[in-house]
N, C-alpha and C positions, 0 to 999 in steps of 0.2 A: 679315776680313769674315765675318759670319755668316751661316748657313744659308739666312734668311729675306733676306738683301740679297740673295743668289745668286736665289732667287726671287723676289722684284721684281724686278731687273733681265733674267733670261728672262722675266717676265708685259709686262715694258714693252713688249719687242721681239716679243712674241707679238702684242700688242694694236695694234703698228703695221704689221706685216705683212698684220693682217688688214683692218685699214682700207686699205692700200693695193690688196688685191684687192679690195675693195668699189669700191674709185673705178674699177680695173680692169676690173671687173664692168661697170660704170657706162658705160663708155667706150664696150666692145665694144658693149654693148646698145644703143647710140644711132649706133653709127657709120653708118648712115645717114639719119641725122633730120635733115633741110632746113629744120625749123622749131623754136625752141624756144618755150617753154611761154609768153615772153610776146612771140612771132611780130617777134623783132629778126635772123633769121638763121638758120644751121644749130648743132646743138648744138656746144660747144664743149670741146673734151679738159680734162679735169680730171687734177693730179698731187698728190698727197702731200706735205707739204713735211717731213721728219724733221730731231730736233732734240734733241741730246744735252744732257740734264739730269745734271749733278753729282748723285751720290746723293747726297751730303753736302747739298745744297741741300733734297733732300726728307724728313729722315730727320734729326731735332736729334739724338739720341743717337750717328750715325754725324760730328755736325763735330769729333769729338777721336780718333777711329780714323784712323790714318794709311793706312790700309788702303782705307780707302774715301774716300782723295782723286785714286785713278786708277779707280773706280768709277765708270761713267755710265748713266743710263737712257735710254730712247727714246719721245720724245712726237711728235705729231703737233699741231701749233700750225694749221696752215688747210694748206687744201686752195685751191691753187689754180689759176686758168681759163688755159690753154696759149692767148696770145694770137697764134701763129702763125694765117696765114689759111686761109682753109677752100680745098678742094678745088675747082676747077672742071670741071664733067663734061658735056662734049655731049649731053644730051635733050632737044630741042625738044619731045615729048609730055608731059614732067615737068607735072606742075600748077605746080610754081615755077620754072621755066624763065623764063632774062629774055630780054626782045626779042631777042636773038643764038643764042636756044637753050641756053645755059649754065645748071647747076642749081648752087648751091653745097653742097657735101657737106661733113662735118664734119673736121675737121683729125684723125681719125683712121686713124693706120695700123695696120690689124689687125696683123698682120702681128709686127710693135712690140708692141703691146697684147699679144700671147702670148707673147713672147720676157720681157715685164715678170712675165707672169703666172707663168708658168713658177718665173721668178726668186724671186719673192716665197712662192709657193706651196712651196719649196725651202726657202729661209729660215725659212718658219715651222715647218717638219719639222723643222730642226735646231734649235728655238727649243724643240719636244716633246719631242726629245732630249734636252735641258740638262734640262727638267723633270724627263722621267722618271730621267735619272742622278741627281742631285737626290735625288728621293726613295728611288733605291737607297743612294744612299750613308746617309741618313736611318735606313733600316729596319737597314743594316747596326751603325751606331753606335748606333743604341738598342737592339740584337742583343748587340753588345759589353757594353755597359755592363749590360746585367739577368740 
């Protein structure tokens, strides 16, 4: 495998880490929104779906490198709606409060959503890692050679 596989495959895993803080981002910031945007309900937990691409599938000159047939990248294909059900919370003064006094709140557990965020946020430091060695090893070999 060459230089530039090593780096697409850290840029794939960089780039889905950060979309899944983004959905995480997403989460936290609505975990208490009782209404979504076309007023069917309280907002709904979004996840990341991740999805290992064969480099050899993205990369014609890698389908005869035997090397990069245990090679994989990391795509994000959809994002999808956590159809678990929403939260039920006693506030009779709620404005969306139904006849019992019950508000429904969004299937978000902070809680969770930081424990993910953490995780991801972890992930993608060690994804700038690969990078930056990467490019030591880079500056090293072209050190060597001149």
């Amino acid at each position: 495998m060459n230089f530039f596989s090593a780096m697409e495959i850290a840029a794939s895993g960089l780039g889905a880490q950060r979309t899944r803080m983004n959905v995480l981002a997403s989460n936290l910031a609505n975990a208490r929104t009782t209404r979504s945007e076309n007023g069917d309900g309280p907002y709904r937990r979004l996840d990341p779906v991740f999805r290992a691409v064969p480099l050899q599938d993205r990369f014609e000159e890698l389908q005869r490198d035997p090397q990069a047939a245990n090679a994989f990248m990391v795509e994000v294909p959809e994002i999808r709606q956590d159809d678990s059900p929403p939260q039920q919370v006693y506030e009779p003064s709620h404005p969306d409060a139904d006849e019992n006094g019950y508000v429904a709140l969004p299937n978000v557990n902070v809680v969770e959503e930081m424990v993910n965020m953490i995780t991801a946020s972890r992930a993608y430091e060690s994804g700038v890692t690969v990078m930056q060695t990467l490019k030591t090893m880079a500056r090293s070999a072209i050190s060597i050679s001149g």
